[in-house]
Every structure is written in structure tokens, then in C-alpha cells.
Phi, psi and omega in degrees: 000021193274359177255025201250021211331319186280309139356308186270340199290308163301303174307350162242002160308277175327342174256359188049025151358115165258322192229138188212130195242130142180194189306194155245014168270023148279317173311296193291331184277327184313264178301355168267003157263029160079038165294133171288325174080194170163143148344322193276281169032062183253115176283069181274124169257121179195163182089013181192151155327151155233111208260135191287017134310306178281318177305336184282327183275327180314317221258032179190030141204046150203201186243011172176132178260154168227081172301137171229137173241226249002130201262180195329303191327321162262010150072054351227330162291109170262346169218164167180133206227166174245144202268143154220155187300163197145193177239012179275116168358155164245145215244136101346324180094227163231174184313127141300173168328106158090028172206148216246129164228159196223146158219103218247129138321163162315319176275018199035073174224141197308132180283146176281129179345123167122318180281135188315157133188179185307138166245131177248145145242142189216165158137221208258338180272026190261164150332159158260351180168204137242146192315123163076000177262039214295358200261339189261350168302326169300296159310338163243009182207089187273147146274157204295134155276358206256014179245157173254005147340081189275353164293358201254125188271149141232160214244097193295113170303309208075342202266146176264147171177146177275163149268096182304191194293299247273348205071004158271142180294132170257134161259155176232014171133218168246180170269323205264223198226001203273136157255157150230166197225102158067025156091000165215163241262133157217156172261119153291313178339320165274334161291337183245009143317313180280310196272295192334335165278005167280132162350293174296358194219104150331290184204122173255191182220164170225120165241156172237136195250120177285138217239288193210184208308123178050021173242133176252000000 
């Protein structure tokens, strides 16, 4: 029923739900077939940007929100901050247990509060690589400099983001061209690698375009 709002919506009634993880394009299909939510609630948003409009409508039908972050590689949550209502940006937070995050410049050396750079992750959630893929496991999963631990991994994000005064993380976004869309990941860049190879098409471009609130 997860593509199902009323259906699903019946289904954690029914289940007595206390704790409840999905997007926020699930959250937004959710509150737009008038699911009500309840107090008894505690809410993780995660697999997506989380935007601040929906954390506000959310947030006045439970009893507490958490934005989370992390992609697979770590397995899968790496920060998590708690939302409160307002206009203040929404934050990724800080590091959960047992897990190291950086926000590195180019040369991989640590950014000054405020300043853009690269999210690194390391720690007891990381990956060992991806499977049958040594060139790109080398490449996105590097070693940790700031350890002497020479088996200690760090995990290259592509996601950009600061540190706020307070030490919680702003993400602002990508190095590349990669989306996500309903929580995976897509290149456009490989969709138009697959059309460029039709007879007829020169050349294409892949944009992903938001059509109305969380339907891309």
C-alpha cells in the first residue's frame, strides 16, 4: 500500500504505529489525501531534501519530527537533527554513534564554519566498497587522513554542505548533476548517454522538473 495514501494511511492506524520513516514525497502524498496524523507520532523523514513547508504541515500532526541523513554507502543514516517549527532552514544535524563526518575542501582538508565543502563519512556504518567495482570503490571510498589507522575508510558523498555557529550541518546540494527522485538516486547524465544512442537523437539534455508539490 505504500503508493496508496488511503490504504496506507489505514494501514498505520491499524498497526498502531508509534514510529514512522519514509520520504517526503510519501509524507506530502500522505497529508494531501487528509491523513490527520496523531500526537502519539514520532516522525523520520529521510531519502530526500526535506522541505519547509511540508516539515510545518507535518509538524502539527505528530508528536515530534527528525530529519536524517545518510546515503547507503553508510548504511544508512549518518546525521539527524530534530525539526521545530519556524522558517529556519532545515539542518541534517549532527553525527550519530559511531560515526565521523567531515566537511572537506578540495584538497581534503576541513572547511571553516560557514564554508561550503564535500560531506566525508567514516566509521562502524560504512560499506566495504561496491561489489564486483574496484575502480569505483577506490574512488569514492577513500583513506581516512585525519587517522593512523591505515584500513580506515572515508565514504566521498558528492553532497555539498556547512557547518553552521551551533555545529549542525546545512546540506546545499551536489558536486555533480545526480537527483533523487521518491528516495533513489538518478544521473541524468546516464539517461541521456541510453537516448544519445538512438538513431534519431543527436543529442539530448535530462532535466528533472518538479510538475507540482513532490511530483517530479
Amino acid at each position: 500500500v505504500a503508493m496508496d495514501a488511503p490504504a496506507l494511511g489505514r494501514a498505520i492506524t491499524s498497526s498502531n504505529a508509534t514510529v514512522l520513516q519514509a520520504t517526503p514525497t510519501t509524507w506530502r502524498m500522505l497529508l494531501d489525501a487528509g491523513w490527520e496524523g496523531g500526537a502519539h507520532l514520532k516522525l523520520v523523514s529521510g531519502g530526500e531534501a526535506l522541505p519547509r513547508d511540508l516539515a510545518n504541515r507535518l509538524l502539527q500532526r505528530c508528536g515530534c519530527l527528525w530529519n536524517c541523513y545518510g546515503p547507503t554507502e553508510t548504511t544508512v543514516y549518518s546525521t539527524l537533527a530534530k525539526v521545530e517549527p519556524g522558517n529556519a532552514p532545515i539542518v541534517i544535524g549532527r553525527p550519530v554513534a559511531n560515526t565521523r563526518v567531515y566537511i572537506l575542501d578540495r584538497r581534503l582538508a576541513p572547511v571553516p564554519v560557514g564554508v561550503v565543502g564535500e560531506i566525508f563519512i567514516g566509521g562502524d556504518g560504512l560499506a566495504r566498497g561496491y561489489r564486483k567495482r574496484p575502480e569505483l570503490t577506490a574512488e569514492r571510498f577513500i583513506a581516512d587522513p585525519f587517522l593512523a589507522d591505515a584500513d580506515s575508510r572515508l565514504y566521498r558523498t558528492g553532497d555539498l554542505a556547512r557547518y553552521l555557529p551551533d555545529g549542525r550541518i546545512q546540506c546545499l546540494g551536489r558536486t555533480d548533476h545526480q537527483v533523487k527522485i521518491r528516495g533513489f538516486r538518478i544521473e541524468p547524465g546516464e539517461i541521456e548517454a541510453v537516448l544519445d544512442e538512438h538513431p534519431v537523437v543527436e543529442k539530448s539534455l535530462v532535466v528533472a522538473r518538479e510538475h507540482s508539490d513532490g511530483d517530479h
